[in-house]
N, C-alpha and C positions, 0 to 999 in steps of 0.2 A: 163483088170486088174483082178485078182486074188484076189474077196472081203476077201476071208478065211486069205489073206496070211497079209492082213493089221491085221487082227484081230488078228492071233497069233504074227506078231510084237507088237503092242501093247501091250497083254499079258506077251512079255516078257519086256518090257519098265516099266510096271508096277511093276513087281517081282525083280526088281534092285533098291532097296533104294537110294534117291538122294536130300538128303535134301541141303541146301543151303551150297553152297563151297564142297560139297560130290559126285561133277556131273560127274567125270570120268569115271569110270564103264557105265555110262547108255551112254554116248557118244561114246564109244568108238561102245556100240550094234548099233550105230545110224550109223558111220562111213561105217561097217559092209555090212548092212543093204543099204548104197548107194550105196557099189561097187558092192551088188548083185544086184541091181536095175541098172548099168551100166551109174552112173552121171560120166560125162565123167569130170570131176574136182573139186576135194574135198580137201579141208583144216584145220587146225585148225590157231587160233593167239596166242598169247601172253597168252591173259588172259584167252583162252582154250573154246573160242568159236567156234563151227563148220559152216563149211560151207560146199556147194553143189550146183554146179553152171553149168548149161544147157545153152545152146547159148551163142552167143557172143556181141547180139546189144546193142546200145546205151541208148535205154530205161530199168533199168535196174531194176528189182520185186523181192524185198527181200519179201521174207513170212517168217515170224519168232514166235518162238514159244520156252519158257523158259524148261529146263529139271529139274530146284529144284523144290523141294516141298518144305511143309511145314512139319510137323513131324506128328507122326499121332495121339498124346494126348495117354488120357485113353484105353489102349486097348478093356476093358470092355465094351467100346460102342459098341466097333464094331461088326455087325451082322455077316461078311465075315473078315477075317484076311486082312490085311491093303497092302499085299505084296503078296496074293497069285492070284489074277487078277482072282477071281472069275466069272463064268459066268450062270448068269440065266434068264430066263426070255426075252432076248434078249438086254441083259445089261451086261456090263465089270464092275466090281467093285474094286474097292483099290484105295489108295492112290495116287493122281496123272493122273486117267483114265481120268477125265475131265480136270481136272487143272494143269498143261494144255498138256499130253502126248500124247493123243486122237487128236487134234489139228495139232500138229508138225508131228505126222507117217500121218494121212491123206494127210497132204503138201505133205512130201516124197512121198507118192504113188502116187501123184498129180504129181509130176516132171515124176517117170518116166511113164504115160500115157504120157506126152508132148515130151518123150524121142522118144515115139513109135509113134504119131502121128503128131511129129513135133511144132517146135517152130516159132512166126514169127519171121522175119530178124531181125528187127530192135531191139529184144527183147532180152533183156538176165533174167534169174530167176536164184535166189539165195536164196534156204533154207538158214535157220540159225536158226541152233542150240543153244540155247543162254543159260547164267548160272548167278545164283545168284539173280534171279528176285525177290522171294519171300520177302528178305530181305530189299532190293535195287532196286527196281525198276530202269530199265534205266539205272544202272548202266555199264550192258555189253555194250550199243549204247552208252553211254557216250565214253567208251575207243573204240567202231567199227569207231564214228563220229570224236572223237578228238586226235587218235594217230595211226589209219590206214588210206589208201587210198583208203576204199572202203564207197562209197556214193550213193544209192539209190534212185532212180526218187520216187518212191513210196514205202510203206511198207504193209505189209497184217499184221497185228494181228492173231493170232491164237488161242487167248483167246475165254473160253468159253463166247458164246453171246445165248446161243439155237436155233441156225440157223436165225435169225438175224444180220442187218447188225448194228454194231455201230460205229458213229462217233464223239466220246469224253469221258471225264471223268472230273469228278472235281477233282481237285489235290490236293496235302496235306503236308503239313510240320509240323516240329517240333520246339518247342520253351524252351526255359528253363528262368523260372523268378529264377534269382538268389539274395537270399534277407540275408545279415548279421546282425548278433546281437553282444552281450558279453556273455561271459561265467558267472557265477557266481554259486556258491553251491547250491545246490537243497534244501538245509535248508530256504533257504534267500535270493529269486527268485527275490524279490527285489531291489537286489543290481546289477542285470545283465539286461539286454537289449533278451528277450526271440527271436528268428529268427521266431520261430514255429508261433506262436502268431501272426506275420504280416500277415503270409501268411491267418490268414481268413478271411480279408475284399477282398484278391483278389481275394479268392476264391467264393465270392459269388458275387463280380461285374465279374468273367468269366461268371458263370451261367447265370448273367442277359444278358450279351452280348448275349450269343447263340441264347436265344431267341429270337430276335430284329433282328436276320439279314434275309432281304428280299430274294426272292426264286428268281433266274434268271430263263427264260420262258424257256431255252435249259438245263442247268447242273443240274438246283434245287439251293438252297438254302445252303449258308455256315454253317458250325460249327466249334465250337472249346469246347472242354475237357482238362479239369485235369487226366492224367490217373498216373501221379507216384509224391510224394512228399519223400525228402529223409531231412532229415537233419544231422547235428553232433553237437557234444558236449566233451570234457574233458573225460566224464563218462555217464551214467545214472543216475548220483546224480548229474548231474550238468544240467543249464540252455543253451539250445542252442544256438553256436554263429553263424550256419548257416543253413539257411532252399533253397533250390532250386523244384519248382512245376516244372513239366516237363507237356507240354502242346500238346495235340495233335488237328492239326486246317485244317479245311478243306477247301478247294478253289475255287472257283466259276468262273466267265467267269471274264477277269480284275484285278483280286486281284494278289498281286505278292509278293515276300520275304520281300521288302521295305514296303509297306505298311501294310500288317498284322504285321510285327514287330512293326512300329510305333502305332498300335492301342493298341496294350499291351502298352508302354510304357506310351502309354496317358493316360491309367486310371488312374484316383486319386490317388487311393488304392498302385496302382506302385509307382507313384512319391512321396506321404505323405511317402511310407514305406524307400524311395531312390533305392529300387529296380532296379536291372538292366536288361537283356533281351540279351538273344543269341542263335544263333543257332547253335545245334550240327555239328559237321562234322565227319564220318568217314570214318576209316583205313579200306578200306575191302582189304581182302585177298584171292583167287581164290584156288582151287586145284592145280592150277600149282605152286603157291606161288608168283604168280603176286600182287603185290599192286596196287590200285586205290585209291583218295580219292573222296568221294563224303558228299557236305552237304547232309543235312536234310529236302533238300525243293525238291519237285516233281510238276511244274506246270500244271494246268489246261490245259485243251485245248478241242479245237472243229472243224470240219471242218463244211463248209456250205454247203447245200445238193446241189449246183449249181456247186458244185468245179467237175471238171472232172474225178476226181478221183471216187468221189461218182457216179456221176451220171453211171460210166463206173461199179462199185460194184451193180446198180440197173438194168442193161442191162445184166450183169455176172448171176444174180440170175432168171432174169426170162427167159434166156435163157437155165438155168440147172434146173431149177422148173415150170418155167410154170405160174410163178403167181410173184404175187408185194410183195416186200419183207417188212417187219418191218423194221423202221428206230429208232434207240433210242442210248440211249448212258450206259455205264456203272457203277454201282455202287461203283467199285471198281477201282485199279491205277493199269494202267498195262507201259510197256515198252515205250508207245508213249507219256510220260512224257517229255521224251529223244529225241526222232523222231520227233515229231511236238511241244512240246511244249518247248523246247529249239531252238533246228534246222531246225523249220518248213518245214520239208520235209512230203511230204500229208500222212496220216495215215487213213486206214480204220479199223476196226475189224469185224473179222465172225468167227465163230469156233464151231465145237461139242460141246455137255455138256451143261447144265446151272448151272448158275454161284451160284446158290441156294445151290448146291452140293459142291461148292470149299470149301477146307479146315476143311468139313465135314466128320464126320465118316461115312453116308451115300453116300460118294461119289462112283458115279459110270457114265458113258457112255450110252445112246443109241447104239447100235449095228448099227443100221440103220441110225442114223445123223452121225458117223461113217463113213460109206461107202458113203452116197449123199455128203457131204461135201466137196470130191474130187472134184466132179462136177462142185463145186463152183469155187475150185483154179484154175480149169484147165481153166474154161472160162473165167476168171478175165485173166487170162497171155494169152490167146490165141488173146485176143481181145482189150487189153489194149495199150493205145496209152500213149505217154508222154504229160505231161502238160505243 
């Protein structure tokens, strides 16, 4: 394998802006990019996911890795231009080099080594190119699991982990306390029933909750915030007759949509105000103009380090290192929201980058987790059995 030729794919993955539902251009370079690597079958679906697909066995190793980003804020932050895949130091920098571009080109260069030194029988591997993650997590596996035919013994994550292996994430949804009042003139606030006004006793029984909630020994420890409060009114001379807190709550090992709803609804503060409690749902829309809908809930999940899967990701790494890998989970929600924690099909994660960088105007790549990285997919499929 040819380390130069992954670096300058990359570089160009990076210099193609691809923020969420924007991923066609950067796909099409990925397309490109297979048929010069010689995957002997490559696709796109519906909702403009790619695929790349080596052997034909029964066991079958999706490696997957999202192509939106985030956008890149303040330009002024940035030390190197966010698009130009700066290189120094033996680092790729912009937008997207870690999170997660770096990631999905090393997969790809990882297939075609297994092109040139063979696959097992019983094995088939399937890049996949995936879109909309940043927004929507799990999104794209929601429509790969629930409106194709193609299902996976296992999946690879390609999320930055800093060459660590992860096996979970705490999950996360969204809530909206939707609280009414009456209108009345802002002369004679009086006369009207204020919305605004409810919402501070729940905002400060949220606060007290956060605090209170116990750490599981695997994900950590729940949370939940206030990150948006909107109300309306007639006017601005007028008393509001509707206030909605929009709540972001994070999820730990057991917690599920049913039960963090019910914990909002039981505070006092909710029910003294008649408040009521729901979750968003959206309309997402893809560059092809595909629609999905998906709620607002992303679950939790974990695999056990005895599941075969792992244990096969701890054989994979010291067979391409030489040494005992880091086992941890990640800070952040990625794709296996969808994978394991809906459709519990076994999810590992490993990937270039740390996840310190994602999202950062500092982001950027090692050069060298880069390249070793291959190492890692190639022995994970070379040697990986089904569960």
């Amino acid at each position: 394998m040819n380390n130069s030729s992954l670096v300058a794919f990359l570089k160009d993955l990076v210099r193609i802006p691809s923020m969420n539902g924007d991923e066609e251009k950067v796909l099409q370079r990925v397309k490109a990019e297979m048929e010069d690597l010689g995957y002997p079958k490559i696709w796109f679906d519906e909702l403009g996911n790619l695929y790349g697909k080596i052997g034909d066995g029964p066991n079958i190793i999706a490696i997957d890795g999202h192509l939106d980003t985030v956008d890149v804020g303040n330009l002024s932050n940035w030390e190197h231009p966010p698009f130009e895949a700066h290189e120094s130091e033996g680092r790729i920098y912009g937008r997207g080099a870690c999170d997660q571009k770096g990631g999905i080109a090393a997969a790809i260069y990882a297939g075609k080594e297994l092109i040139d030194r063979g696959i097992p029988q019983d094995t088939s591997l399937v890049v996949c190119a995936t879109v909309l993650e940043e927004d929507y997590e799990g999104v794209s596996w929601k429509f790969i699991l629930e409106e194709t035919e193609f299902r996976p013994s296992v999946v690879l994550l390609t999320e930055p982990t800093n060459m660590e292996i992860k096996i979970g994430q705490r999950g996360r949804m969204e809530m909206k306390v939707n609280l009414e009042g009456i209108s009345s003139h802002g002369s004679a606030p009086e006369r009207g029933d204020n919305a605004i006004y409810k919402a501070a006793p729940i905002l400060k029984e949220i606060d007290e909750l956060n605090k209170n909630y116990e750490s599981d020994s695997k994900l950590g420890a729940a949370s939940i915030t206030a990150t948006d409060i909107r109300s309306s009114a007639p006017s601005l001379c007028a008393v509001a007759d509707s206030c909605t807190i929009h709540l972001d709550r994070r999820l730990t090992s057991g917690e599920t949509l049913q039960s963090c709803k019910r914990e909002i609804e039981s505070l006092e503060s909710v029910k003294s105000s008649q408040g009521t409690v729901s979750i968003p749902e959206y309309q997402v829309r893809s560059y092809t103009g595909k629609e999905i809908k998906l709620p607002a809930y992303y679950p939790a999940w974990i695999m056990e380090e005895d599941h075969i899967a792992v244990k096969r990701a701890k054989t994979a790494f010291k067979e391409a290192y030489k040494s005992d890998p880091e086992i941890g989970v990640w800070a952040f929600s990625t794709n296996g929201v969808w994978t394991k924690g809906v459709h519990d099909i076994p999810t590992i994660g490993f990937g270039p980058g740390n996840e310190e960088y994602a999202h950062s105007p500092k982001e950027h790549i090692e050069i060298e987790q880069l390249n070793q990285s291959v190492k890692f997919f190639v022995e994970f499929v070379r040697d990986s059995k089904q569960s």
